[in-house]
C-alpha positions in Angstrom: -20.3 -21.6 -34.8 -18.6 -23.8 -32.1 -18.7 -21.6 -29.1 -19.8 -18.2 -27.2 -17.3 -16.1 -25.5 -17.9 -13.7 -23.3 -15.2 -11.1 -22.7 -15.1 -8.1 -19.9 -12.4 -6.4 -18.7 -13.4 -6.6 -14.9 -13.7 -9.6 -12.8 -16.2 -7.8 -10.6 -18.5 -7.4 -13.6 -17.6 -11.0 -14.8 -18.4 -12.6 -11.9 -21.8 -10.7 -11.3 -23.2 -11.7 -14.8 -21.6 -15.2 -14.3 -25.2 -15.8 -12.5 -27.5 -13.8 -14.3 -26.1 -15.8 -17.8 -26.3 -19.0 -15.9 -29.7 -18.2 -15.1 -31.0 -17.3 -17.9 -30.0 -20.4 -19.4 -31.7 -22.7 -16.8 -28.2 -23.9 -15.4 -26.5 -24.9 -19.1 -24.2 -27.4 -18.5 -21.4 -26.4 -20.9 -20.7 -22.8 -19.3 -16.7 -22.8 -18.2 -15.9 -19.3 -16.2 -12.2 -18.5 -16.4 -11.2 -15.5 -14.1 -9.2 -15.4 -10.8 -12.4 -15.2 -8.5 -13.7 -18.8 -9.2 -12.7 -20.8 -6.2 -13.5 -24.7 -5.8 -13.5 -26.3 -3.0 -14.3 -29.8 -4.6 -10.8 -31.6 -5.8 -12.3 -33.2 -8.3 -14.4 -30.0 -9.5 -11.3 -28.2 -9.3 -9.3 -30.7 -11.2 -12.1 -30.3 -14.0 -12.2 -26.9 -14.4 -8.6 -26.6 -14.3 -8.4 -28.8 -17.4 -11.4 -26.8 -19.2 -9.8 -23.5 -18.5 -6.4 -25.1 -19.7 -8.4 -25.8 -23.7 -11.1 -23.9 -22.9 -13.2 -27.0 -23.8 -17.1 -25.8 -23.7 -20.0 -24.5 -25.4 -19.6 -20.8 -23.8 -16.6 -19.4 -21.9 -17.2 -16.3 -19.7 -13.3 -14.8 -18.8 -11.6 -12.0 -18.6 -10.0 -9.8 -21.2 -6.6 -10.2 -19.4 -7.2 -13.7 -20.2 -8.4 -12.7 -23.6 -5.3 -10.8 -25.0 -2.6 -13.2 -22.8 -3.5 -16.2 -24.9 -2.6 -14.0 -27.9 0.5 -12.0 -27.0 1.9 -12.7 -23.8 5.1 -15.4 -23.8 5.0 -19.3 -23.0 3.1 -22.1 -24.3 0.7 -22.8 -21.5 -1.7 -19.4 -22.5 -1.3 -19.9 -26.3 -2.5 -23.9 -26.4 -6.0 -21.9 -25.7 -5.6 -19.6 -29.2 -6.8 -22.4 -31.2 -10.4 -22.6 -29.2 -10.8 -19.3 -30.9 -11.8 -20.4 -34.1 -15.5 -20.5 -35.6 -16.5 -18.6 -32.0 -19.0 -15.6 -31.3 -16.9 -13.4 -29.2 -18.7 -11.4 -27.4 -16.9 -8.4 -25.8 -18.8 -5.9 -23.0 -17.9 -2.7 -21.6 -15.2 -2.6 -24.9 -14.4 1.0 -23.7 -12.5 0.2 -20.7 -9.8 -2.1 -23.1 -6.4 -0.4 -21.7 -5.5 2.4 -24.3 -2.3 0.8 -24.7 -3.6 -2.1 -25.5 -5.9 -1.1 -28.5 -3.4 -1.1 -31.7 -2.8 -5.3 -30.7 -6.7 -5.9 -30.4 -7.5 -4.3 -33.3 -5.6 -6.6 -35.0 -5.9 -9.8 -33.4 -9.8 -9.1 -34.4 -9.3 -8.4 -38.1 -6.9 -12.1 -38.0 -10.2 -14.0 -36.1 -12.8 -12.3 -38.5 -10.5 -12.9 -41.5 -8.6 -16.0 -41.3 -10.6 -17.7 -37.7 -13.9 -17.2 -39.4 -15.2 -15.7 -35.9 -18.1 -13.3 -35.0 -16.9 -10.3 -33.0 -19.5 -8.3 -31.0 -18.1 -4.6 -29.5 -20.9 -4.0 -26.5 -20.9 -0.8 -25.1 -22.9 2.5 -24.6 -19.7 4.3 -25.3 -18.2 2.7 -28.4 -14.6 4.3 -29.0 -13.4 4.3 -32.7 -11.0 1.6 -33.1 -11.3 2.0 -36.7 -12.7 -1.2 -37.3 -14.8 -2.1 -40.5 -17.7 -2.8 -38.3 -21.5 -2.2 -38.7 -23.9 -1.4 -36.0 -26.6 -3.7 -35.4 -29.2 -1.3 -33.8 -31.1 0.4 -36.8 -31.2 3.9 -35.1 -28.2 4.1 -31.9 -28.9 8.2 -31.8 -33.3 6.9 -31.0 -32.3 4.5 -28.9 -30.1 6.6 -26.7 -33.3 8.6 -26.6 -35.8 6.2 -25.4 -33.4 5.0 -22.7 -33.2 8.5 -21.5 -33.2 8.2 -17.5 -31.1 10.9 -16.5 -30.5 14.7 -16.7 -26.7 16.0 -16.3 -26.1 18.9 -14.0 -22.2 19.9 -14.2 -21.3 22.3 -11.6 -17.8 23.0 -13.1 -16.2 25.6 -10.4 -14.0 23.6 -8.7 -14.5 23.0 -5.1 -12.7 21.3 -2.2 -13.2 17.7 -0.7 -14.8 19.5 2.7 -17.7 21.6 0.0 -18.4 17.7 -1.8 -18.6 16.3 1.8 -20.7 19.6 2.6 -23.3 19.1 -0.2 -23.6 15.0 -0.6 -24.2 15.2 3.1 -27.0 18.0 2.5 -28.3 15.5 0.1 -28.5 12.6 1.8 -30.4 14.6 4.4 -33.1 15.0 2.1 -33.9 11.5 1.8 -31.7 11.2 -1.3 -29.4 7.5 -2.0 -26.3 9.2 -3.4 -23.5 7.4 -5.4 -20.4 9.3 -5.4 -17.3 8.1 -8.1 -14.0 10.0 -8.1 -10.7 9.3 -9.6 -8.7 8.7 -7.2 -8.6 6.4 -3.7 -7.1 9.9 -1.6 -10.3 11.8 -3.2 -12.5 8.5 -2.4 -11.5 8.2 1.2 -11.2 12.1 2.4 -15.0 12.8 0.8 -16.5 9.5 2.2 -14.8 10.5 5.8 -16.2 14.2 5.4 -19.6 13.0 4.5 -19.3 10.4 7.3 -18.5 13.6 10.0 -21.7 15.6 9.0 -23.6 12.9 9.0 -23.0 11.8 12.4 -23.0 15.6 13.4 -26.9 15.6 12.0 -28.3 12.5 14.1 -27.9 9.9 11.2 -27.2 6.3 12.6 -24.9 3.9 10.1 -25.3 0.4 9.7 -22.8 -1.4 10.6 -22.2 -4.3 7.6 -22.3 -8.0 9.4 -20.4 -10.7 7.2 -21.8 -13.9 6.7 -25.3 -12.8 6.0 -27.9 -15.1 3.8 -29.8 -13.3 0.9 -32.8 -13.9 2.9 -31.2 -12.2 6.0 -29.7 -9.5 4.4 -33.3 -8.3 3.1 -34.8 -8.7 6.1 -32.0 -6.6 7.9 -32.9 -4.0 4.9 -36.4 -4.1 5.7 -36.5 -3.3 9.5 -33.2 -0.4 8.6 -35.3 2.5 10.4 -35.8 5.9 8.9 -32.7 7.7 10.6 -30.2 4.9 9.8 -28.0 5.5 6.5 -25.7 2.8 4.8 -22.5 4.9 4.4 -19.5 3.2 2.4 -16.7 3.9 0.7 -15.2 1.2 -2.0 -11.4 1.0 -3.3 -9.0 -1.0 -4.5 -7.5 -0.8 -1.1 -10.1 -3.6 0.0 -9.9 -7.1 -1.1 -11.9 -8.2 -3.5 -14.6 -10.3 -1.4 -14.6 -7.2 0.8 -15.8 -5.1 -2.0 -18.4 -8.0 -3.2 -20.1 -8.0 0.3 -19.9 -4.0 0.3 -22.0 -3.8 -3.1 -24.4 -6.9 -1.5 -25.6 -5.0 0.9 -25.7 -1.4 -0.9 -28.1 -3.4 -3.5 -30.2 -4.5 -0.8 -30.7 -1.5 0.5 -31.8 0.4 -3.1 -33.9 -2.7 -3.3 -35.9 -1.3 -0.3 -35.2 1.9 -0.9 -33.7 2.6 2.5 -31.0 5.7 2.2 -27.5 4.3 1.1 -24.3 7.0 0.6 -21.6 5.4 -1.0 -18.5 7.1 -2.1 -16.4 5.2 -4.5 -13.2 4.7 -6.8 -14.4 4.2 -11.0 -14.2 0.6 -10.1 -18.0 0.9 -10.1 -18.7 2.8 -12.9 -19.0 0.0 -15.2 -21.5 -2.8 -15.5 -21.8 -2.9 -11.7 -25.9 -3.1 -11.2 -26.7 -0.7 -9.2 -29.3 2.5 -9.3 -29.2 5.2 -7.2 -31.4 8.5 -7.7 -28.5 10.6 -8.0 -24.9 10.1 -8.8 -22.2 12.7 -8.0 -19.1 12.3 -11.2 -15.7 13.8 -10.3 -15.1 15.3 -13.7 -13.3 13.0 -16.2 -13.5 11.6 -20.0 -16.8 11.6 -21.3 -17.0 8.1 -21.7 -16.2 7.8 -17.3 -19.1 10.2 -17.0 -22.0 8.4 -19.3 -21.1 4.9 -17.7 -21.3 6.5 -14.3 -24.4 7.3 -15.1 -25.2 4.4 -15.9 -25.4 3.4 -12.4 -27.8 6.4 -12.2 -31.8 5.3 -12.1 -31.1 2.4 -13.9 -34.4 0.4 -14.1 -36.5 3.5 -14.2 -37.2 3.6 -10.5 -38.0 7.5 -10.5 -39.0 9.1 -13.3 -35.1 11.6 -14.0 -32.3 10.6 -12.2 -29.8 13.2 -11.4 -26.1 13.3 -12.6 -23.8 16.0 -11.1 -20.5 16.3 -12.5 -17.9 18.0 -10.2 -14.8 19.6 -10.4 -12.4 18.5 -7.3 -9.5 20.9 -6.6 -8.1 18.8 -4.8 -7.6 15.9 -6.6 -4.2 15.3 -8.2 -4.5 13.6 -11.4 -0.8 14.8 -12.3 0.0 10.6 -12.2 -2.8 9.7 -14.0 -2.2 11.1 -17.5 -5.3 8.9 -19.3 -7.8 11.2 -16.8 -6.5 14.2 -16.6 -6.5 15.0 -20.5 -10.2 12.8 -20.4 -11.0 15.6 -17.9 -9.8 18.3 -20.7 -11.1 17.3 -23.6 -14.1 17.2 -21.7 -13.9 20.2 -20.1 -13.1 21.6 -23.4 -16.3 19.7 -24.9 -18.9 20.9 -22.7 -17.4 24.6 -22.5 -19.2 26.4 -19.6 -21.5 23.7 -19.2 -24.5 25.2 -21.1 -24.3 21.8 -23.9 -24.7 19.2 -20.5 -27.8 18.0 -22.8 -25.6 16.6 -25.5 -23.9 14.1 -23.5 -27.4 12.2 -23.7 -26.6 12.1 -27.6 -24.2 9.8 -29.8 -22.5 13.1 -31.2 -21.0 13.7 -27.7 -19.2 10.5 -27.6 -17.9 10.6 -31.4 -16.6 14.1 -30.5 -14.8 12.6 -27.8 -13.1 10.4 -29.5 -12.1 12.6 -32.3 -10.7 14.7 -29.9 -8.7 12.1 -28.2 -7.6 10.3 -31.8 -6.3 14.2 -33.1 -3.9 13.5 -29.6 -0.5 12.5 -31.0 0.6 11.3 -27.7 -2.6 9.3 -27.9 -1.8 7.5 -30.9 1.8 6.7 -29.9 0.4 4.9 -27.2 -2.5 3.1 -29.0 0.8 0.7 -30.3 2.0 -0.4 -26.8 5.5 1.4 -27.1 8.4 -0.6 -26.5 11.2 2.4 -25.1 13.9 -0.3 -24.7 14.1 -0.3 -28.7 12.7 2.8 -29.7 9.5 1.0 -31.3 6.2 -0.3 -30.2 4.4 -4.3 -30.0 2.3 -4.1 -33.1 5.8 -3.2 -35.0 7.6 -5.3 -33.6 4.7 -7.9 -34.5 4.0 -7.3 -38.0 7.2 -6.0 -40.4 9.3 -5.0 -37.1 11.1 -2.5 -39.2 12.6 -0.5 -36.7 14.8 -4.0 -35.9 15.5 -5.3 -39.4 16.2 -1.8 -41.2 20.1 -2.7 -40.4 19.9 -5.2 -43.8 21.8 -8.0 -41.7 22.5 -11.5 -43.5 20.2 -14.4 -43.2 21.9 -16.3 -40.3 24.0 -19.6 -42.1 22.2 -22.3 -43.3 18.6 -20.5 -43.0 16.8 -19.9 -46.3 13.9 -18.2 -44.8 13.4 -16.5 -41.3 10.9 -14.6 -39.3 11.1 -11.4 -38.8 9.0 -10.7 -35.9 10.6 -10.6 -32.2 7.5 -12.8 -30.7 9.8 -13.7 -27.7 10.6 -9.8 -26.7 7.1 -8.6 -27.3 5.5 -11.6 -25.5 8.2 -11.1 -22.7 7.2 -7.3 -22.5 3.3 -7.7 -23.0 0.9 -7.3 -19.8 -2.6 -6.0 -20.1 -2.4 -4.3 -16.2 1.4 -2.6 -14.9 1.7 -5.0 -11.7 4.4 -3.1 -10.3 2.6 -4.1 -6.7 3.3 -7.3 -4.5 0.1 -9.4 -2.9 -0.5 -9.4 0.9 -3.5 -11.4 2.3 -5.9 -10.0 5.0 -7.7 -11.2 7.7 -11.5 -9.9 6.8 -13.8 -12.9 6.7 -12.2 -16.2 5.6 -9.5 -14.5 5.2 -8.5 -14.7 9.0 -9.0 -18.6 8.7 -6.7 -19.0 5.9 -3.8 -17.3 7.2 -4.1 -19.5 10.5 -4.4 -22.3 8.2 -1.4 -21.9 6.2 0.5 -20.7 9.7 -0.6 -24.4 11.2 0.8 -27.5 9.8 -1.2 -28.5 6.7 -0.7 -30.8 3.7 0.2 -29.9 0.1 -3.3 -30.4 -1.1 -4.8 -28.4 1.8 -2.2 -25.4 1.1 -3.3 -25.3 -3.0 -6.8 -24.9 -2.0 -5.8 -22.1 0.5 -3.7 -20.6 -1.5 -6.5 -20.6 -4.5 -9.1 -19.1 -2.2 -6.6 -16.4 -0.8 -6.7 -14.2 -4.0 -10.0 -13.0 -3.1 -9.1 -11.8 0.2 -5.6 -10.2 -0.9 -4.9 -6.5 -1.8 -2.2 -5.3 -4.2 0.0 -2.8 -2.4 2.4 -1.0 -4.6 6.4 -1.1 -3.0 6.4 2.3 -0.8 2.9 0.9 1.2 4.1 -2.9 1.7 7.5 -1.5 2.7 6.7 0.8 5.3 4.1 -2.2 6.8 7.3 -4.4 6.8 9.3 -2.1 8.8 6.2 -1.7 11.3 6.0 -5.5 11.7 2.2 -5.4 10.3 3.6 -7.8 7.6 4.6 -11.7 8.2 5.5 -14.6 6.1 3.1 -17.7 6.4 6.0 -20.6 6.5 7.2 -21.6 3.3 4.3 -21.2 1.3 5.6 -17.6 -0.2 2.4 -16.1 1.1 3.2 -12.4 3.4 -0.3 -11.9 5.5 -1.6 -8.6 7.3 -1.5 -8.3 10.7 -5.6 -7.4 11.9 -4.8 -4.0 13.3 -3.9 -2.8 10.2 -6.2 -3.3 8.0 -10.3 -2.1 8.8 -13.6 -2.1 7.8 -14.2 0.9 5.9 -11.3 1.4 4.4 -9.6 -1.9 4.3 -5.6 -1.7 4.3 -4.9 1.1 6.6 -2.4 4.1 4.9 -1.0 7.2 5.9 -1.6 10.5 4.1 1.5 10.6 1.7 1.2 7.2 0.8 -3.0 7.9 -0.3 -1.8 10.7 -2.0 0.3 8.2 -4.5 -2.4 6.1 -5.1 -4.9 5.9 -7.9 -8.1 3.9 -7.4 
């Protein structure tokens, strides 16, 4: 084989394992990493790895599954000169159960093309392997023993529903008995009201918080951890809503803290629930699909710190999954699964997760969607990719002077293809750097100086969908940064526990 790649579907995860990989392997010096959070400051670095990422040209690649699937599918030449690179590779993909549902009917066969015709190795990692009816073999001898011996955790669901005011209630309670809890819920308005109820009783029961300080060496950061007395309590809350080096400095410290076992709350959007390496004695799961729960877990006495952890699962009232289709019938067949909760010890089993998926494959809407409909012609990518019959069925000449043509409709589908809906415009905050790169690109600056901004801003901008970045521009909280195309947030409105400040009906829109 001529190279490794490693494939995840979030940069958060990517990034993370970016340095345990490189460490591992004493520093290797052939390992490119391809995802929107590497920043150079360099030139000539950055004029490297912009060529390496352009053929990804080395040994191993660690990138993104956007990344993945765009050199693939999605239109223009730039993303497809990468395809080739493909070829006698290990591809190695982690946390496979989080590849977009839509997106599943395209991947399955882009991998039978590269096992078949690419002579590639294809790993699926995951402890929740959906059935993407691949001819595939499993390379632990027993999976069902294994999931046995790597038993940390006992599930408690507590399936009457309750309000966001009884979870603030009862992860406060917790936390009061010297207990790190790690909440995850669906959705950013669930995230925010619970971490701001459990924030109030807190406060009302003597607890003092630690207040996060930016800029912090590893060395510091412990040492702050170490001397965190008994009646202080990390308390954070994690969304989308917060720009991605935000969120990295949030889980920095929250690690440091389990690492001295000093009492952490943190109340968090699914963005965690995958990969992220955290372990906290108990985890709180706003019900969803089984496979949300068992990776939430995951997070969940992780290293064998204590000798069960505890996983709750929840049922929120108050959460409105009525735009989020994908969790609210993973909530049912759950729900549906574990009946009145008396089976909670299956979900340490393989048999769980294979029911799951049954489940969800005897879904018709389900399989509709596996094939990335196309509504515009009444027919879906991997058609319109392989025989495309719902477009040639009209029996239409060859076109004059043609002997043979292709039937597919590569330009539509690659026109129409994109792993994540961005249906949300970038703004750039002032937390940290961030501040200094909007002065910078305000002041006068040269062209080289405003690429190397501009690179660095992505990690310190937030996606705001049209209803949020509208109302901010009517307020004045929103200005443009000269010509450079670049809208920044003014400092008022955006704050350090919750990063871009919202009003109630707007939250309520908003998924994690």
């Amino acid at each position: 084989m001529q190279r490794i790649f490693y494939i995840i579907p979030m940069n958060t995860i990517l990034d993370q394992n970016a340095k345990d990989i490189r460490k591992a392997l004493h520093d290797y010096p052939s390992i490119l990493e391809h995802h929107s959070n590497v920043v150079l400051e360099d030139e000539k670095e950055d004029k490297r790895h912009r060529r390496l990422t352009e053929r990804w040209d080395s040994d191993i690649i660690l990138t993104s599954l956007v990344q993945f699937l765009d050199a693939l599918f999605q239109g223009g030449n730039s993303k497809a000169r990468r395809m080739h690179r493909l070829t006698h590779s290990v591809l190695i993909f982690d946390e496979i159960q989080a590849l977009p549902k839509k997106c599943r009917g395209l991947f399955r066969e882009a991998v039978k093309f590269l096992v078949c015709y690419c002579h590639c190795t294809v790993l699926l990692c995951t402890a929740t392997q959906p059935n993407l009816r691949l001819k595939a073999r499993e390379l632990v001898p027993d999976p069902g023993a294994l999931y046995q011996r790597l038993k940390r955790v006992e599930y408690l669901p507590q399936l009457q529903q309750r309000t966001y005011q009884d979870a603030a209630d009862d992860i406060a309670a917790m936390v009061c008995e010297k207990r790190s809890v790690l909440t995850i819920v669906n959705t950013k308005p669930a995230a925010w009201h619970v971490y701001e109820g459990v924030f109030q009783r807190l406060n009302a029961s003597g607890y003092c918080f630690t207040e996060i300080q930016q800029g912090l060496s590893d060395e510091e950061l412990k040492a702050r951890a170490k001397a965190c007395p008994p009646g202080e309590v990390l308390c954070v809350h994690l969304s989308t809503l917060m720009c991605p080096m935000h969120r990295k400095e949030v889980l920095r410290w929250v690690k440091a803290w389990l690492n001295e076992r000093k009492l952490v709350c943190c109340v968090s959007t699914a963005l965690i629930e995958a990969g992220i390496n955290v372990s906290f004695p108990v985890v709180v799961r706003s019900l969803a699909g089984i496979p949300s729960i068992i990776q939430a877990a995951g997070r969940c006495n992780r290293n064998f710190e204590w000798e069960l952890g505890q996983v709750y699962l929840w049922n929120l009232a108050d959460e409105e999954l009525g735009s989020l289709p994908d969790i609210r019938k993973g909530k049912d067949f759950t729900q549906s699964l574990l009946g009145n909760g008396t089976l909670a010890y299956r979900l340490d089993s393989l048999e769980i997760v294979d029911a799951y998926f049954k489940k969800e494959r005897s879904d018709s809407q389900t399989q509709e969607e596996e094939n990335y409909p196309y509504p515009d012609w009444k027919t879906d990518l991997v058609t319109m990719l392989s025989d495309n019959r719902d477009c040639t069925k009209s029996g239409q000449p060859l076109p004059k002077g043609l002997s043979k043509w292709l039937l597919q409709s590569f330009r539509a589908a690659g026109e129409a293809f994109h792993v994540i809906d961005q249906q949300t415009k970038p703004v750039l905050v002032p937390y940290g750097k961030g501040a200094e790169l909007i002065q910078m690109l305000e002041s006068n600056h040269t062209m080289q100086e405003e690429i190397a901004c501009l690179k660095q801003a992505q990690l310190y901008s937030v996606n705001l969908f049209d209803q949020i970045y509208d109302r901010l521009a009517r307020e004045g909280a929103l200005r443009p940064l000269g010509e450079t195309g670049v809208v920044a947030l003014q400092a008022e409105n955006y704050n350090a526990s919750g990063g871009v400040s919202t009003e109630p009906k707007e939250l309520e829109l908003l998924t994690y």
